[in-house]
N, C-alpha and C positions, 0 to 999 in steps of 0.2 A: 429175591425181589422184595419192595420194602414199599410199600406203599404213602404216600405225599404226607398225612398225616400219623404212621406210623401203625394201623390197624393192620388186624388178620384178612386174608381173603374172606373170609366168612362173617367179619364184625362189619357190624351197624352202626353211623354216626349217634350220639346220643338223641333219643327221640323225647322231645317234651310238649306237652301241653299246659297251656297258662287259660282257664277258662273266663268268661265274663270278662275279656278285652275288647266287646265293644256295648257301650252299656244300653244302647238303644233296637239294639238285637234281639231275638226269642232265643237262642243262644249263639256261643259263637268260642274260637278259641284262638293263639296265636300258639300255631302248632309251629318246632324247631327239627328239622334234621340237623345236627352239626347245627352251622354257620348260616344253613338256608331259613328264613322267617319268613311263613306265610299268615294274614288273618282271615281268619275263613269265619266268616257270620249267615245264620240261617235266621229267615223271616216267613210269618206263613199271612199270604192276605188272601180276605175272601174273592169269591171268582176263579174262572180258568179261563183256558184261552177261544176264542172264537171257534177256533175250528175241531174244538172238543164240543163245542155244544152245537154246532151247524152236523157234526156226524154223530150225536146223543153218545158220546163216549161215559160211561159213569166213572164216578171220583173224582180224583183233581189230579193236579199236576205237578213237575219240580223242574227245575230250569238250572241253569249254572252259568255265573261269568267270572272271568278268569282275569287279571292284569297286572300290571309289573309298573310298580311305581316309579317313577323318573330317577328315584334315588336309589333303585332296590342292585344296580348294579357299578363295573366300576367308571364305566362311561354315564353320562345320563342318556336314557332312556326316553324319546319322546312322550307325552301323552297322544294314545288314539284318536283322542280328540282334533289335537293339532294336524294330524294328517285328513281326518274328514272319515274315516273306518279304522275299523278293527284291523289289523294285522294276521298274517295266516296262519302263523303260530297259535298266538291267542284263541282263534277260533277255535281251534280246533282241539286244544286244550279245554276248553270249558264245556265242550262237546263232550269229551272225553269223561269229564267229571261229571256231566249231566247221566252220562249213561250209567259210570259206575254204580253213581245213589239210586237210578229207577231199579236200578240190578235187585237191591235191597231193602226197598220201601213198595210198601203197596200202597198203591196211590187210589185207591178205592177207599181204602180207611181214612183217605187225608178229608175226607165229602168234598165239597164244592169250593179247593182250597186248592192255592198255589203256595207249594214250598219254591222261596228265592235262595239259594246258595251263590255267596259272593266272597272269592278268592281273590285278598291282595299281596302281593309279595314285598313284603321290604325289606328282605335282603335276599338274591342268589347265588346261591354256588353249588350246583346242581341238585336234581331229583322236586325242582317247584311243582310240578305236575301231581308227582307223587305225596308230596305235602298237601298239596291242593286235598286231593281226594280223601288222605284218610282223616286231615283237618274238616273237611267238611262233612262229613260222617258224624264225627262227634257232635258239632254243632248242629247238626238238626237232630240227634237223640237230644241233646240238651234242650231244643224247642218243644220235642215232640212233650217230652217228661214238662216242661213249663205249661204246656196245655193239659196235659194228663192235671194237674195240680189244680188249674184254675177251673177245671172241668166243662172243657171244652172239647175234649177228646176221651173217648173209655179206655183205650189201651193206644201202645205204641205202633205206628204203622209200619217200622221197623224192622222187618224179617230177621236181619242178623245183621254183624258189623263187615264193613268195607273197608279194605286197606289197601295200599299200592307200595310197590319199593321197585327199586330198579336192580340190573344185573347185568355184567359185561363183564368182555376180553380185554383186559391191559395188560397189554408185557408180556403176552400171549397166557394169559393166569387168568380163570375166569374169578370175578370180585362184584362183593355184594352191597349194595348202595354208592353209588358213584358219588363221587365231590365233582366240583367244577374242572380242575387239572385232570381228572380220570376221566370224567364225559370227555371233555376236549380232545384226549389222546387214544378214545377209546377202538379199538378197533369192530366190535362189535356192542352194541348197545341194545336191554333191553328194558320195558318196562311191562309191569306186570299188576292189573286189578283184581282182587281176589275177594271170596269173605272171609269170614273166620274159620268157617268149613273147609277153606284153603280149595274152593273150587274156583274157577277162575272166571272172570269177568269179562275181562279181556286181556289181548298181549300185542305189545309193539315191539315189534325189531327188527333188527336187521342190521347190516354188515357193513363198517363206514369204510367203503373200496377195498373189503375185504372179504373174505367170505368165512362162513366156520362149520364143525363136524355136528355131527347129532348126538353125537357125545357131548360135547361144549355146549349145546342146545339142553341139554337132559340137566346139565349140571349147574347151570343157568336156572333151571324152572326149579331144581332143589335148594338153590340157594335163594331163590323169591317165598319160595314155601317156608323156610327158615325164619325170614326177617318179615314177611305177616304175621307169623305167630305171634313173633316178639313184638311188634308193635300190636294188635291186636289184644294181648296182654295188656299193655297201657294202655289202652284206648279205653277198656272195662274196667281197669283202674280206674282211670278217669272219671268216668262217669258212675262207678260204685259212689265213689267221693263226694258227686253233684249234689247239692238240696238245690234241687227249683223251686221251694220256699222261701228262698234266701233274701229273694229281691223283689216285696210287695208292691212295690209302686210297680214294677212289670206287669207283674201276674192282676193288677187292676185293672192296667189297661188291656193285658190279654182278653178278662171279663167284662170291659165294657168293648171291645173287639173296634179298641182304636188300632192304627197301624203306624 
């Protein structure tokens, strides 16, 4: 059995991140699975939401939205807009990515601050979700470390790093990171939010009118365990590599706490 582009059951699309792709961000990155491109930008504004301060919640907050550009696939793709809401998909997505980062961030350290995390996809071919999340991960260390700089923050509120990959049955062969032709055909599909600690966040799956063992279950969560590492690896790359000194005209406006 030979998979669409040629990889092992066990291999990972090439994972990239391209940092400061959008310049008016506190950070942000245009993370790559393979052929999938998401840009993931984090903003932090002062304030939280209504009903943290109507129940005296302390700290702040982080939020997530998710979207798929009209051009990101091979049909075009509505804007949200044009229909008058969100789609279920989408919701639920950016749900998903909000939960991951509260997973990882203490949001007591944020003070009286909302982290915005905004995921855009322009281009997919499976695993946007899982792009989403570990792309947006970086980019709010990236803010976090841009406020540590301008000294607006003492330390990072950051617990530890997030990542997500997926995992499923094709061709009855359990395979790790799915492309678009393998999601599509997949019989079981899984996705999987972790930290680096490789403890888990959360897990989605389940059986596309199919069903599978506890074995193929077991061997699924080994290979999600697998390609966190590895991407989690790059991700600390990544961000070894970051100067959030790099870009003063930022970090001015961080200290005069324009938005």
């Amino acid at each position: 059995m030979e998979r669409p582009d040629g990889r092992k059951n066990d291999e990972m699309r090439p994972v990239t991140f391209q940092p400061d792709i959008a310049a008016n961000a506190h950070g942000s990155v245009l993370v790559s699975f393979g052929n999938t491109q998401v840009i993931c930008a984090a903003m932090l504004s002062d304030g939280v939401p209504r009903w943290m301060l109507q129940q005296n919640v302390p700290g702040g907050w982080l939020t997530a939205e998710y979207n798929m550009l009209p051009y990101s696939t091979l049909d075009r793709k509505p804007r949200d807009i044009s229909r008058g809401k969100i789609d279920g998909r989408s919701s639920e997505i950016q749900r998903l990515i909000g939960r991951s980062l509260r997973a990882v961030v203490d949001l007591k350290g944020l003070g009286q601050r909302t982290l915005w995390i905004d995921c855009d996809v322009l281009r997919a071919d499976g695993g946007t979700r899982t792009a989403s999340i570990t792309g947006a991960c970086v980019a709010a260390e990236m803010a976090f470390m841009r406020f540590i700089e301008a000294g607006m923050l003492k330390k990072t509120p950051m617990t530890q790093l997030a990542a997500a990959i997926s995992a499923g049955v094709w061709q009855n062969t359990c395979i790790l990171d799915l492309n678009y032709p393998e999601d599509r055909d997949a019989a079981v599909d899984f996705n999987y939010a972790m930290t680096e600690n490789l403890e888990l966040i959360e897990v989605q799956g389940s059986g596309e009118e199919a069903v599978f063992t506890e074995e193929q279950m077991m061997e699924m969560l080994a290979l999600g365990k697998k390609g966190t590492k590895e991407i989690c690896g790059k991700q600390r790359a990544t961000l070894d590599a970051f100067d959030p000194s790099s870009d003063t005209e930022l970090l001015d406006r961080i200290k005069r706490g324009r938005k």
